[in-house]
C-alpha positions, 0 to 999 in steps of 0.5 A: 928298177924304173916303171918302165923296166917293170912293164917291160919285164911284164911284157915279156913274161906275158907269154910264159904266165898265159901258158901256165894258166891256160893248161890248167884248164884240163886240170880243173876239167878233172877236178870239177867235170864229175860234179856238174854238166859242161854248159851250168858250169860254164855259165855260173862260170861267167856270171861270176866272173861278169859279177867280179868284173863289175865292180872293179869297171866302175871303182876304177872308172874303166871306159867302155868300148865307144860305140855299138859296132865295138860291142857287137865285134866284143860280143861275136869274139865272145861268143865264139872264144868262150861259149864255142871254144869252152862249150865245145871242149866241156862237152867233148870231155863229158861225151867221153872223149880223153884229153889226150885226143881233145887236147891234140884236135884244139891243138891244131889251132896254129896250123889252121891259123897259119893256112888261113892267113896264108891263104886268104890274108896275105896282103897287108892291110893299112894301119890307117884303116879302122881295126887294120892291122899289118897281116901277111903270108906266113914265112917258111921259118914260121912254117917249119915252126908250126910243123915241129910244134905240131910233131911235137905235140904228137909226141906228147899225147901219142900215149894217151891216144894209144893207151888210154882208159876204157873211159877213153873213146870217139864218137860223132857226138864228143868229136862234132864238140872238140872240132866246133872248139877248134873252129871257134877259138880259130875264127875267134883270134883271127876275128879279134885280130881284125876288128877289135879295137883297143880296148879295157881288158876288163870292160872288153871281157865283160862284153864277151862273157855276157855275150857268151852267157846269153849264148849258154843259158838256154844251154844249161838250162836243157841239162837235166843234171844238177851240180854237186857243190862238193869242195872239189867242185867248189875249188874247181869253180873258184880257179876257173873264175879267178885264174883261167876267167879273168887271169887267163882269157884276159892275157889272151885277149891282150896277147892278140891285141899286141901280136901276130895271130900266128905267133899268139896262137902258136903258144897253144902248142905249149899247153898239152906239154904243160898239162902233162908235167902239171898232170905229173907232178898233181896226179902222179900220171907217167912222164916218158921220154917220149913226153920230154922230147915232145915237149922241147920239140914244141918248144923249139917250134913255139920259138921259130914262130915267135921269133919274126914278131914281138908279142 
């Protein structure tokens, strides 16, 4: 097999390998959110992550973005796609509220990327300008999609919604948390989409999570809980930094840089389904059937929304 059919093969497993890493995001929430506040883990989290980054920019000689405007579109995504989305998310769960609920609200990303595109960005925009992109209204097929992979979601999560612990409740605290995640890795993808050049993944994420670390610093530091460097917290750390830091966020970013925002962000969908089956097969939680036709639905509606552009 030439190098040009190894990278195509990469390619086209980018999608598939960013979803197995990103569900394991709930994963790691088990193992290490008894042992730590949300916002000290995040930020050791990506002080880490910047410490492994580093050196391998400067072995390899990797280029930095070229101006101030690029670092300051970095540092905004940034912001809202680390510190807003994790933080939110982090925060929701250690609040109280189950990750069957919290899974469901930042699954909604899709539709809400759909309904702004739709709504403020049906037009194109041109190629030639700097940052554009080709953007224009969603099509039917992407909206019928968008609506069998959000059923399908449902599906997924309606028993955990329904029948979780007593551990398991809403309030405005822990719901204002999972809506601002929401809200943030939207505006995010939708910001990156549009005004971030090409760019180094590695340079580029550093950019990001030490805007992020700015951001959550004087977070972490108001928490008045300590981490508890027990092996599953250590482990949970460890995967964080390696496998959803500079494994998964960096596949995102390359995933909106080629793709359409809707298509890209449609793959969320697929989390909540893969966590569940990563859920079963770790913890032994229940699969019904209910869960496994929720799960091809998602599929078949990822596949609609994909199926007009190439990622």
């Amino acid at each position: 097999m030439s190098a040009a059919d190894d990278r195509s093969a990469w390619v086209r497993a980018m999608p598939a390998v960013f979803v197995l890493i990103w569900s394991t995001g709930f994963i790691v929430a088990r193992f290490g959110m008894p042992h730590s506040p949300p916002f000290s883990f995040l930020l050791i989290r990506y002080l880490l992550s910047m410490a492994c980054f580093v050196p391998w920019i400067v072995w390899a000689k990797v280029p930095w973005p070229q101006n101030r405007q690029q670092f300051l579109h970095l540092s905004v995504t940034g912001i809202l796609m680390h510190a807003g989305y994790l933080g939110g998310v982090w925060a929701a769960v250690k609040a109280g509220m189950g990750s069957g609920l919290s899974a469901l609200i930042v699954g909604i990303q899709p539709v809400l990327t759909a309904i702004w595109l739709s709504a403020v960005h049906a037009r194109t925009v041109s190629a030639a300008e700097p940052g554009g992109v080709q953007v224009s209204a969603v099509t039917p097929r992407q909206w019928l999609g968008l609506m069998l992979g959000l059923a399908g979601l449902l599906m997924v999560v309606w028993r955990k919604l329904t029948q979780g612990s007593a551990l398991d409740h809403v309030n405005f605290l822990n719901m204002a948390f999972a809506v601002m995640a929401l809200l943030c890795i939207t505006a995010g993808t939708l910001y990156q989409k549009r005004f971030v050049q090409p760019c180094d993944v590695r340079s580029a994420n550093t950019v990001q999570l030490f805007a992020a670390a700015c951001v959550t610093l004087p977070l972490a530091w108001l928490e008045v809980e300590s981490v508890d460097w027990v092996p599953e917290m250590m482990g949970a750390m460890a995967w964080s930094v390696l496998g959803l830091t500079l494994g998964g966020s960096s596949l995102l970013y390359v995933l909106i840089q080629r793709g359409a925002a809707a298509s890209v962000t449609s793959l969320m969908y697929l989390v909540p389904p893969t966590t569940a089956l990563m859920a079963w097969v770790l913890f032994d939680e229940p699969i019904t059937a209910m869960t496994l036709a929720g799960t091809a639905l998602t599929a078949l509606g990822v596949s609609q929304v994909v199926r007009a552009t190439k990622i």
